[in-house]
MIDOSE-1310 file (N, C-alpha, C; in nm, 2 decimals, decimal comma, always signed):
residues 231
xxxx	+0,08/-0,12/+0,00/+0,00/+0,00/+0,00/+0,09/+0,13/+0,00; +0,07/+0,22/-0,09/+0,12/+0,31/-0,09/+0,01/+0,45/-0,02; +0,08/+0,56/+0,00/-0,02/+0,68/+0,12/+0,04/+0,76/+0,07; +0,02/+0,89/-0,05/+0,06/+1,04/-0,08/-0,08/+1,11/+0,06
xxxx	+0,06/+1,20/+0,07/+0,05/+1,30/+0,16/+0,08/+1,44/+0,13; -0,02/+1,50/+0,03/-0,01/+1,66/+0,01/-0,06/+1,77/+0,14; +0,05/+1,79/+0,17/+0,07/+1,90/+0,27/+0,15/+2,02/+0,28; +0,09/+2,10/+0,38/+0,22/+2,22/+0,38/+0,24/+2,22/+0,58
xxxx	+0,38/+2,27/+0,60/+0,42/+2,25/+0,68/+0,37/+2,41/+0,78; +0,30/+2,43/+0,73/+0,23/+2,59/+0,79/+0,05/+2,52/+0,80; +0,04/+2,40/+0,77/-0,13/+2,40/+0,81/-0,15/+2,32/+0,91; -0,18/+2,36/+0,99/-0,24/+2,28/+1,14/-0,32/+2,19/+1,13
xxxx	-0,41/+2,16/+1,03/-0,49/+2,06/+1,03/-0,42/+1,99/+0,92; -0,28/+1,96/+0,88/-0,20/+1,86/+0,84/-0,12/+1,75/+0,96; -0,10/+1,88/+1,00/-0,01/+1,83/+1,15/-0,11/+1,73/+1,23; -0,30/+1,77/+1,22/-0,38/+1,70/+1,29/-0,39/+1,55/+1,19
xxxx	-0,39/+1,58/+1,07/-0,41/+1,50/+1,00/-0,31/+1,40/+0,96; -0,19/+1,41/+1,02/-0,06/+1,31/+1,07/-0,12/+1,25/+1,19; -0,10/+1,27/+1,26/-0,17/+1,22/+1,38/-0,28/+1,15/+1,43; -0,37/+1,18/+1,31/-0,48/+1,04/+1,26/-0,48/+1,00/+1,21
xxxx	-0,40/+1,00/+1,07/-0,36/+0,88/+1,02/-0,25/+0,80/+1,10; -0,17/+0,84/+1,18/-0,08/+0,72/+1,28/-0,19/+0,68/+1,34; -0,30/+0,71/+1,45/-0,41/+0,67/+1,49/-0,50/+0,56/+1,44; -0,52/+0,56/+1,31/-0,58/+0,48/+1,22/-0,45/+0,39/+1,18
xxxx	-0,34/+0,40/+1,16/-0,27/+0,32/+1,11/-0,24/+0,17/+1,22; -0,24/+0,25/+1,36/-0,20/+0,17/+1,50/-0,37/+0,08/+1,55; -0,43/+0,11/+1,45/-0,58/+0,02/+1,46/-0,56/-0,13/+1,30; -0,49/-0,09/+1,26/-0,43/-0,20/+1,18/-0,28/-0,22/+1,14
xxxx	-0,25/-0,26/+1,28/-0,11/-0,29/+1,23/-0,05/-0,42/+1,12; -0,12/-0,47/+1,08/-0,07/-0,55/+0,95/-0,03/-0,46/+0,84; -0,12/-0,34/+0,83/-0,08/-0,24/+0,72/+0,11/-0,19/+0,75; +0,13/-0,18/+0,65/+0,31/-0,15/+0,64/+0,27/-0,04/+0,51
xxxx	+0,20/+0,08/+0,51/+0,24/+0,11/+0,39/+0,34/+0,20/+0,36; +0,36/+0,24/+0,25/+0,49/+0,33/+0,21/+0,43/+0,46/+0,22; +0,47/+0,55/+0,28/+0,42/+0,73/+0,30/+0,52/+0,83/+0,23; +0,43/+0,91/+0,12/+0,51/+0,96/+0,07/+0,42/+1,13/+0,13
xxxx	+0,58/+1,20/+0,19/+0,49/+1,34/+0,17/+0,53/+1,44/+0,07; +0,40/+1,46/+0,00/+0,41/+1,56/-0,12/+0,35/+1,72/-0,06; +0,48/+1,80/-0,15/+0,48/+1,97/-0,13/+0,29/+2,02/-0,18; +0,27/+2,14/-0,09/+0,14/+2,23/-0,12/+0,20/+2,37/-0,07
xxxx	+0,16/+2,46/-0,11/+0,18/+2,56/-0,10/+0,10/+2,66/-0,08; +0,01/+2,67/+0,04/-0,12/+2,77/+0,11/-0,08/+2,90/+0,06; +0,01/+2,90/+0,07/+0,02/+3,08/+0,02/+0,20/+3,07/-0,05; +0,13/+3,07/-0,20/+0,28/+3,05/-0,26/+0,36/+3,23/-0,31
xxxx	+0,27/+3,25/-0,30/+0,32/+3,43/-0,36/+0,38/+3,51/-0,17; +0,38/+3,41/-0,07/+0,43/+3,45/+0,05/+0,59/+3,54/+0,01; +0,64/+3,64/+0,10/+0,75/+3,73/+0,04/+0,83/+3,63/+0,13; +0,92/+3,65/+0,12/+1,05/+3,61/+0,18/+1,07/+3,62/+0,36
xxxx	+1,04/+3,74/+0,41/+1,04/+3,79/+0,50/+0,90/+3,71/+0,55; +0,84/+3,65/+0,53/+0,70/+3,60/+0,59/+0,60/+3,69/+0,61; +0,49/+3,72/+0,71/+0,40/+3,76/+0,75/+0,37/+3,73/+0,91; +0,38/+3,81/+0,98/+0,35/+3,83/+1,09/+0,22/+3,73/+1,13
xxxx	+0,26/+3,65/+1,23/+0,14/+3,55/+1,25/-0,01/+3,63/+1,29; +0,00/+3,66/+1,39/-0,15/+3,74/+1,41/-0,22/+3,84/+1,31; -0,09/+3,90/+1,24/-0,17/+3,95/+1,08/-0,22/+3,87/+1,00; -0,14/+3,71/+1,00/-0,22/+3,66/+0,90/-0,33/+3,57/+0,89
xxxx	-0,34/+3,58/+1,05/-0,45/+3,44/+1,09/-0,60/+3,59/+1,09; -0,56/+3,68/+1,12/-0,67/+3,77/+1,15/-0,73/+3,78/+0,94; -0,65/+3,80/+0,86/-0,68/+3,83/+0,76/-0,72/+3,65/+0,71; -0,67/+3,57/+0,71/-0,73/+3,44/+0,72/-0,89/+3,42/+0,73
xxxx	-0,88/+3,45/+0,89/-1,01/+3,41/+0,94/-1,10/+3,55/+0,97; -1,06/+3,63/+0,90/-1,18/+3,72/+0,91/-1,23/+3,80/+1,01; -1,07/+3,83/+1,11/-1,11/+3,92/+1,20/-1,02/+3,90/+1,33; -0,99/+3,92/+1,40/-0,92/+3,92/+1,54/-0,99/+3,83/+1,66
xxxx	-1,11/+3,85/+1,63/-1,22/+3,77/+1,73/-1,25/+3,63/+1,67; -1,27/+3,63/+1,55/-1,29/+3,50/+1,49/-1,20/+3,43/+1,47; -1,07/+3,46/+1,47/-0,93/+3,43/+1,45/-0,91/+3,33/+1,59; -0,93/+3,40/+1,71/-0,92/+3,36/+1,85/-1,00/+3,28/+1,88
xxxx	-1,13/+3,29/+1,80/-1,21/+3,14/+1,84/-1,13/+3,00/+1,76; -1,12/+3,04/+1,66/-1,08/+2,93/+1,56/-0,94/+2,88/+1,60; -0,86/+2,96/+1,67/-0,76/+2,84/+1,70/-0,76/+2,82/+1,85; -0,91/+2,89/+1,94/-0,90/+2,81/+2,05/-0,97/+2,64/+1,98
xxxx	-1,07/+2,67/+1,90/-1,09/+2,50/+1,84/-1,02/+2,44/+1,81; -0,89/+2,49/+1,75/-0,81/+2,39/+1,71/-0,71/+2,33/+1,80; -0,68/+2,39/+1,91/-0,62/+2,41/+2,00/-0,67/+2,26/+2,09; -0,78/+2,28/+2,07/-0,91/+2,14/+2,16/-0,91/+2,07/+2,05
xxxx	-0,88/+2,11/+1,95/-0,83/+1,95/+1,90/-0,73/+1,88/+1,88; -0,64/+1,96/+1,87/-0,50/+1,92/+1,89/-0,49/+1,86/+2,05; -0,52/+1,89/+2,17/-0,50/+1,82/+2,25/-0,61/+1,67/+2,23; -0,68/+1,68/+2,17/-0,73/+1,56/+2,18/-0,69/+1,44/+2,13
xxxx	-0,54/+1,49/+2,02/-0,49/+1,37/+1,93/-0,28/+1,39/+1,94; -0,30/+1,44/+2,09/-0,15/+1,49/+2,16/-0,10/+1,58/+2,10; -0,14/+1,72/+2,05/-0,08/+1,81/+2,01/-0,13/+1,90/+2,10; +0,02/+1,99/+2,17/-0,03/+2,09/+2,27/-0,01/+2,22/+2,19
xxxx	-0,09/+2,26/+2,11/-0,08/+2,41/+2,02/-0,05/+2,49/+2,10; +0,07/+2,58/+2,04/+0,13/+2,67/+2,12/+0,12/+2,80/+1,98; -0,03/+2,86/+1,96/+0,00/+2,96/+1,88/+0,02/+3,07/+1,90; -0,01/+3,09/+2,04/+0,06/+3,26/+2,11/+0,20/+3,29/+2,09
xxxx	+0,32/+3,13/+2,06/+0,48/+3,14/+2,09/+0,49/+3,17/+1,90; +0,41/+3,16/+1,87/+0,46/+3,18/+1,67/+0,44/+3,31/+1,65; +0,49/+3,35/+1,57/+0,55/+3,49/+1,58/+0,58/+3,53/+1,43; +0,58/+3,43/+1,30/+0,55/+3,47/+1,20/+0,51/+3,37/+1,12
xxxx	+0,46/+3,39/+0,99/+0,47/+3,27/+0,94/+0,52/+3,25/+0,79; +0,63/+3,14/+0,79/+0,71/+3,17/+0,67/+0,70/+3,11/+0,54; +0,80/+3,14/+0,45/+0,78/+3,04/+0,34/+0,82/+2,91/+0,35; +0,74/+2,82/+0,33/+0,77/+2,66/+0,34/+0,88/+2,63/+0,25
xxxx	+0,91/+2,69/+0,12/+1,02/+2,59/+0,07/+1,08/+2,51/+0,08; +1,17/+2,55/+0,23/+1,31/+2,49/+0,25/+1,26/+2,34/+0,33; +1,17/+2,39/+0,40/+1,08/+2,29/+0,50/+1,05/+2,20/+0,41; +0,97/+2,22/+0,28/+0,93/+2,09/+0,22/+1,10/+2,03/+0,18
xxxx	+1,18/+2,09/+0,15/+1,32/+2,04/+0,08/+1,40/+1,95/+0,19; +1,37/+1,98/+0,31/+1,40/+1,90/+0,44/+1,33/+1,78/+0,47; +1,21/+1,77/+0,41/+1,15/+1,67/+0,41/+1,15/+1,55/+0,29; +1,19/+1,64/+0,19/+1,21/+1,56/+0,09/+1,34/+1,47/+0,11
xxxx	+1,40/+1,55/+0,13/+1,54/+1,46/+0,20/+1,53/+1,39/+0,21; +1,46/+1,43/+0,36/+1,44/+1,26/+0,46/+1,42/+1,17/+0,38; +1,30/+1,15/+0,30/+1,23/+1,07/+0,24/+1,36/+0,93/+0,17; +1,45/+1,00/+0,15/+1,58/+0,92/+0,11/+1,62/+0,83/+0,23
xxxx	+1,61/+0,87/+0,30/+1,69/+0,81/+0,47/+1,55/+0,72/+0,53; +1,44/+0,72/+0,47/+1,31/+0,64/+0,51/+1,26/+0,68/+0,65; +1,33/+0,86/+0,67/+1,25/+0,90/+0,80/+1,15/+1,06/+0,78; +1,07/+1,08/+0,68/+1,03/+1,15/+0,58/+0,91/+1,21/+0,70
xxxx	+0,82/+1,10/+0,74/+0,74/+1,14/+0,85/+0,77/+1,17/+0,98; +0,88/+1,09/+1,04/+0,94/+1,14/+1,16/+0,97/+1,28/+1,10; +1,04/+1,28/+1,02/+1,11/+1,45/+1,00/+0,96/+1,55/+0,96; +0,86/+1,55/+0,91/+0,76/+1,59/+0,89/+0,68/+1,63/+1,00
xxxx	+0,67/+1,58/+1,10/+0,63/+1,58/+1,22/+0,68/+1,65/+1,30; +0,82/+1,66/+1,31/+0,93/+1,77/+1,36/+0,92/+1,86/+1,34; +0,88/+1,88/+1,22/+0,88/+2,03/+1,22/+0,74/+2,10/+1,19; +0,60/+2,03/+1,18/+0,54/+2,10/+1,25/+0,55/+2,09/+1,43
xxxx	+0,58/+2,01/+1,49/+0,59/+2,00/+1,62/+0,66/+2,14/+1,62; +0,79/+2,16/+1,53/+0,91/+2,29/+1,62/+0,83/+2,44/+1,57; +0,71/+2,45/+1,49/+0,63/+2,54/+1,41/+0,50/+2,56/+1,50; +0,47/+2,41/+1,53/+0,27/+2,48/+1,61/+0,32/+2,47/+1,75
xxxx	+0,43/+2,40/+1,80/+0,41/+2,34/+1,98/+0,56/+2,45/+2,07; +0,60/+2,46/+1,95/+0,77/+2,56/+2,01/+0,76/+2,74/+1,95; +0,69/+2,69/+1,90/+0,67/+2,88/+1,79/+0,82/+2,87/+1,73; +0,90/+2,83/+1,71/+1,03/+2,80/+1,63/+1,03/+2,82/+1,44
xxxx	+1,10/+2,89/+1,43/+1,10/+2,95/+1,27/+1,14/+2,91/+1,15; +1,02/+2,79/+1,12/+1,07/+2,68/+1,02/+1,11/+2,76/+0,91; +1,10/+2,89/+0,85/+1,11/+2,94/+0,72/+1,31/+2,98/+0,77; +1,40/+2,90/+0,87/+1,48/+2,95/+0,90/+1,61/+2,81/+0,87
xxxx	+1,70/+2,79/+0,79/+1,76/+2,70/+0,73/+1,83/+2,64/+0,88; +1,86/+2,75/+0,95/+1,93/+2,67/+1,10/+1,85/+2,65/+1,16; +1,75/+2,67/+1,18/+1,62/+2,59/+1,27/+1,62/+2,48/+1,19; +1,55/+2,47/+1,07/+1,55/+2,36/+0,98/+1,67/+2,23/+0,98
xxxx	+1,76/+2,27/+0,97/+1,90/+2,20/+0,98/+1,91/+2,13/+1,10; +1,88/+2,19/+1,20/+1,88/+2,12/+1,35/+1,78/+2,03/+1,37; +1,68/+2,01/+1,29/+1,62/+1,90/+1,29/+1,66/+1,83/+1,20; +1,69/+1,85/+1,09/+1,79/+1,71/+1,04/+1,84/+1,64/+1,07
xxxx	+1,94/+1,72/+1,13/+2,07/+1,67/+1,20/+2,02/+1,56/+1,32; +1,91/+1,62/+1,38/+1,88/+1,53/+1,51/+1,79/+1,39/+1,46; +1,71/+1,44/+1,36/+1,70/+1,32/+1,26/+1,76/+1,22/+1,18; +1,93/+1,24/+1,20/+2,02/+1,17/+1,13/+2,03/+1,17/+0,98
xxxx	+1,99/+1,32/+0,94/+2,02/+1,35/+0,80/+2,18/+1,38/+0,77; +2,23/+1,42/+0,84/+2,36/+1,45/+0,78/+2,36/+1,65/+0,72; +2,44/+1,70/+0,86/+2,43/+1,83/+0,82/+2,53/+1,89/+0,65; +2,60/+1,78/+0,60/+2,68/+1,85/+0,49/+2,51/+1,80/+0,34
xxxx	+2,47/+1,70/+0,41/+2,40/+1,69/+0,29/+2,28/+1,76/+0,33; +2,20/+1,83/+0,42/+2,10/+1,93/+0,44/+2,16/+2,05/+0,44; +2,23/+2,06/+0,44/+2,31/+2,19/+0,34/+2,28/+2,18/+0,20; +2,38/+2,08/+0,12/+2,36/+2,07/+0,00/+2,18/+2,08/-0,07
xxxx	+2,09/+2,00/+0,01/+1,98/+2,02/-0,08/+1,92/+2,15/-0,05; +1,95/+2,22/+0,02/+1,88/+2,35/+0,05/+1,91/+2,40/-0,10; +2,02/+2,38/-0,16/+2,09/+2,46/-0,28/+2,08/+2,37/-0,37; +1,99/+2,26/-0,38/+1,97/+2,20/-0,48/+1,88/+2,22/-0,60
xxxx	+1,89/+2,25/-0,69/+1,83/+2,33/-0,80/+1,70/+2,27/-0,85; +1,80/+2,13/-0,90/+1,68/+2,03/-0,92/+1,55/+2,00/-0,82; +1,60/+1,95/-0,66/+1,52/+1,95/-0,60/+1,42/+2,05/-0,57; +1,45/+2,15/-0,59/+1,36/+2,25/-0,57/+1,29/+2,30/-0,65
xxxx	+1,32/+2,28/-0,82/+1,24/+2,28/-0,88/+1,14/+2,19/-0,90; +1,18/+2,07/-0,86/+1,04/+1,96/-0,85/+0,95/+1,96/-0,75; +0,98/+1,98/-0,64/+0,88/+2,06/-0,53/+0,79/+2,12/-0,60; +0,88/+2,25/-0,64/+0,77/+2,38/-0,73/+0,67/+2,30/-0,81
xxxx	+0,72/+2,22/-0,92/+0,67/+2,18/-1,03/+0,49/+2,07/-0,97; +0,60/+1,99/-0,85/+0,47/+1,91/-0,79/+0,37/+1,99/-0,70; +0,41/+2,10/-0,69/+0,26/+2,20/-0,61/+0,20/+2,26/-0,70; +0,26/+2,30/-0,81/+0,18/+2,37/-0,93/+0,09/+2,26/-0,98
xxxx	+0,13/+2,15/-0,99/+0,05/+2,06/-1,04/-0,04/+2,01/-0,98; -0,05/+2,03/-0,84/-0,13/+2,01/-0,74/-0,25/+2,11/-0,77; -0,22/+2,27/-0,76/-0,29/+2,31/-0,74/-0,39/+2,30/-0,85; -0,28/+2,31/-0,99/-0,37/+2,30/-1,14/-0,49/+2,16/-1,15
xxxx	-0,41/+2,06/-1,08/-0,54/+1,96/-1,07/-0,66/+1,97/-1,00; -0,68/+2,06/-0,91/-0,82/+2,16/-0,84/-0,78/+2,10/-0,71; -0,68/+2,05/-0,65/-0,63/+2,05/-0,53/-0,65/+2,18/-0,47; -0,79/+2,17/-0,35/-0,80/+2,35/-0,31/-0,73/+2,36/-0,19
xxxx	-0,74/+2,20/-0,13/-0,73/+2,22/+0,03/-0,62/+2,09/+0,06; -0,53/+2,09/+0,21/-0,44/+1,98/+0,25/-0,52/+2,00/+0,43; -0,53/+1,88/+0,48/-0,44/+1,75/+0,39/-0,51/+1,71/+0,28; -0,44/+1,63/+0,20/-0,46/+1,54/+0,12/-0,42/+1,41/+0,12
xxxx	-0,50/+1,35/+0,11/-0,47/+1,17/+0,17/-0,50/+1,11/-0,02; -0,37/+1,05/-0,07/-0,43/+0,94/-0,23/-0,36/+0,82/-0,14; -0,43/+0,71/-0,18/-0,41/+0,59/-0,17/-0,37/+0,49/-0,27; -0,28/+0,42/-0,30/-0,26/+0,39/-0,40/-0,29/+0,45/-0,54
xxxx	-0,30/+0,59/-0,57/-0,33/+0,65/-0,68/-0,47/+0,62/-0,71; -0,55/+0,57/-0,59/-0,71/+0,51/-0,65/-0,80/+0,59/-0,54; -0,78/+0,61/-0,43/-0,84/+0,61/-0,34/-0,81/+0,77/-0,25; -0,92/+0,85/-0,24/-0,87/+0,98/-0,21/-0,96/+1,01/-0,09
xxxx	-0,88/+1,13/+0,04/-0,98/+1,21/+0,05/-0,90/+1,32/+0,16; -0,96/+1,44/+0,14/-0,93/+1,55/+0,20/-0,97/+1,59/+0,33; -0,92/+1,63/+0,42/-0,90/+1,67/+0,53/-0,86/+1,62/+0,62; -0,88/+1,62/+0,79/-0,76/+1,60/+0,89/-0,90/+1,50/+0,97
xxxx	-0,98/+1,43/+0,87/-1,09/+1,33/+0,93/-1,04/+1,26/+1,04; -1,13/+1,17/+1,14/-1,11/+1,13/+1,23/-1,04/+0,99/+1,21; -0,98/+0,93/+1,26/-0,91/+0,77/+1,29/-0,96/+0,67/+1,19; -1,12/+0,69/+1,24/-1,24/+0,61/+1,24/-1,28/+0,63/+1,04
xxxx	-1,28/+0,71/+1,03/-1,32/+0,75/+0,89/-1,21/+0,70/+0,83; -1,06/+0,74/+0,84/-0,95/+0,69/+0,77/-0,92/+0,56/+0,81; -0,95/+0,49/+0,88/-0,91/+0,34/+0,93/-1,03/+0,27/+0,82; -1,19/+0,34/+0,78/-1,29/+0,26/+0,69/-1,18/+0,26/+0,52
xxxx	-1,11/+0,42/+0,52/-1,05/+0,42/+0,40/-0,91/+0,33/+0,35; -0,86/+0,28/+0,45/-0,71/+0,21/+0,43/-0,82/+0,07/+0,42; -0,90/+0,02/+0,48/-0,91/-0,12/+0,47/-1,08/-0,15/+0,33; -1,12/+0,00/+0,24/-1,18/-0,03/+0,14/-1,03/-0,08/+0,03
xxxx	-0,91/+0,04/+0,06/-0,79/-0,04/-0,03/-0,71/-0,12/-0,04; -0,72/-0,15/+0,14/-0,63/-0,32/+0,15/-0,72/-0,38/+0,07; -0,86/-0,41/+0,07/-0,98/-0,54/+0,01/-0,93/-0,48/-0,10; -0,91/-0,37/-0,19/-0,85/-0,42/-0,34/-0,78/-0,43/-0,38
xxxx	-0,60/-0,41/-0,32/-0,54/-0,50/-0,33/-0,56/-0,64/-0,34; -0,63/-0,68/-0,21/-0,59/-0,83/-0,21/-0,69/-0,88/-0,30; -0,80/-0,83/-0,35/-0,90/-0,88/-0,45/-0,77/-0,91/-0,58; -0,68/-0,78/-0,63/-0,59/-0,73/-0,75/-0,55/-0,85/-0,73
xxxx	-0,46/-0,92/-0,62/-0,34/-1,00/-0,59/-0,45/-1,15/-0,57; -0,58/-1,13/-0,56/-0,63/-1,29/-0,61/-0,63/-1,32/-0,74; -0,68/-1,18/-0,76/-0,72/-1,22/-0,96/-0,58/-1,25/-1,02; -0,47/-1,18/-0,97/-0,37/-1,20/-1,03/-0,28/-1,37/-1,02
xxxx	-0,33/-1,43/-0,86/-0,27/-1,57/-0,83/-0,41/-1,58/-0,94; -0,50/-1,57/-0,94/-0,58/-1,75/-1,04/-0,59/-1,72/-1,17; -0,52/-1,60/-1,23/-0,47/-1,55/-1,36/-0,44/-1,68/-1,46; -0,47/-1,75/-1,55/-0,44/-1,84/-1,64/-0,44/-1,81/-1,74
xxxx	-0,34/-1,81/-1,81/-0,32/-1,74/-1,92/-0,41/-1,83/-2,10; -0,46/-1,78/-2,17/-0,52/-1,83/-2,29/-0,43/-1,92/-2,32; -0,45/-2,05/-2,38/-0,42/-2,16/-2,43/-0,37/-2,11/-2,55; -0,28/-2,14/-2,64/-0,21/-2,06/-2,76/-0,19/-2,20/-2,87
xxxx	-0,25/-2,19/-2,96/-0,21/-2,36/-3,08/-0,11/-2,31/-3,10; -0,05/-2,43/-3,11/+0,07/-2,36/-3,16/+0,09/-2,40/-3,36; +0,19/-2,30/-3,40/+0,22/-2,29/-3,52/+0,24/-2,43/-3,59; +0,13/-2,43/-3,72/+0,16/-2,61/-3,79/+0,33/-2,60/-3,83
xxx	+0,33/-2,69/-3,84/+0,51/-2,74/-3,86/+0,51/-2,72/-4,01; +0,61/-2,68/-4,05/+0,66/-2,63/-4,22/+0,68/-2,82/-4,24; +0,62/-2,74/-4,41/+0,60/-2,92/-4,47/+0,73/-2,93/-4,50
């Protein structure tokens, strides 16, 4: 089984939506699947310098009051699935780039989610400034990336162009919102759903797999005449 994971490292209900899918995954542990996380980009015209967090959650959500309701809710729901939101300690919010290019990394080293997790963890629970290559780096490193090679892909051309190319392609496919959950390229669905809803969705695709991998064992191939023999 394979699991794409379109996210950005700036949306809170990805970070929730990690968290239930481990939730739902630890309700069927026979599943082993492979997790890939794919770049999105919430705000890709973001400047360099970022945006001041309380500026941009107010222009977000429509106001200063409604701003403060919405992430005391989210707040109550992150503790419900062990995330202690700390959005008073964040202080701006930046460009993801480098964050997705840290994660892509990983994905080499087969610790793609651990490292994904990190750094929303060092982003929603530490207020810590993922749009910052030494913040960024320090999780690598403690991830067992290798600080000369998380250097290197920060300045990697190619990688960073394929990032870009796979969020543009995201968006142009009417991708509006993350998370995004594909399942073996067959099986889709969006948002940071409960355990319960994603635990019904991993085991509609284990049953077609293993339907794919019956039809495929009782597979018999057409009987073939063979060629008459030259006179």
């Amino acid at each position: 089984m394979r699991i794409a994971i379109h996210f950005d490292a700036i949306c809170p209900w990805c970070f929730i939506g990690e968290r239930r899918l481990a939730q739902a995954l630890a309700l069927r542990p026979a599943l082993k699947p492979a997790i890939l996380w794919r770049p999105y980009f919430l705000n890709p015209d973001l400047p360099d310098t970022g945006v001041d967090f309380s500026v941009y959650v107010e222009r977000k959500f429509g106001g200063a009051q409604r701003a403060k309701r919405l992430l005391a809710s989210l707040a109550e729901i992150g503790n419900a699935v062990g995330i202690p939101f700390d959005f008073g300690a964040i202080r701006r919010v930046p460009p993801t780039l480098d964050a997705h290019v840290l994660i892509r990394l990983a994905h080499r080293f087969g610790r793609q989610t651990e490292v994904a997790a990190a750094v929303f963890s060092a982003h929603f629970t530490q207020g810590l400034d993922i749009g910052d290559r030494a913040e960024l780096a320090r999780i690598g490193i403690a991830a067992g990336l290798g600080e000369t090679r998380i250097a290197e892909a920060f300045d990697d051309a190619a990688t960073i162009e394929a990032l870009r190319a796979e969020a543009e392609n995201a968006q142009r496919s009417g991708t509006l919102g993350v998370p995004l959950f594909v399942i073996d390229d067959a099986f889709t669905i969006t948002g940071a759903h409960e355990a319960e809803v994603l635990v019904r969705l991993l085991d509609v695709a284990a049953a077609g797999e293993e339907a794919a991998l019956t039809r495929e064992a009782n597979f018999t191939p057409p009987l073939r005449r063979s060629p008459p023999e030259s006179p």
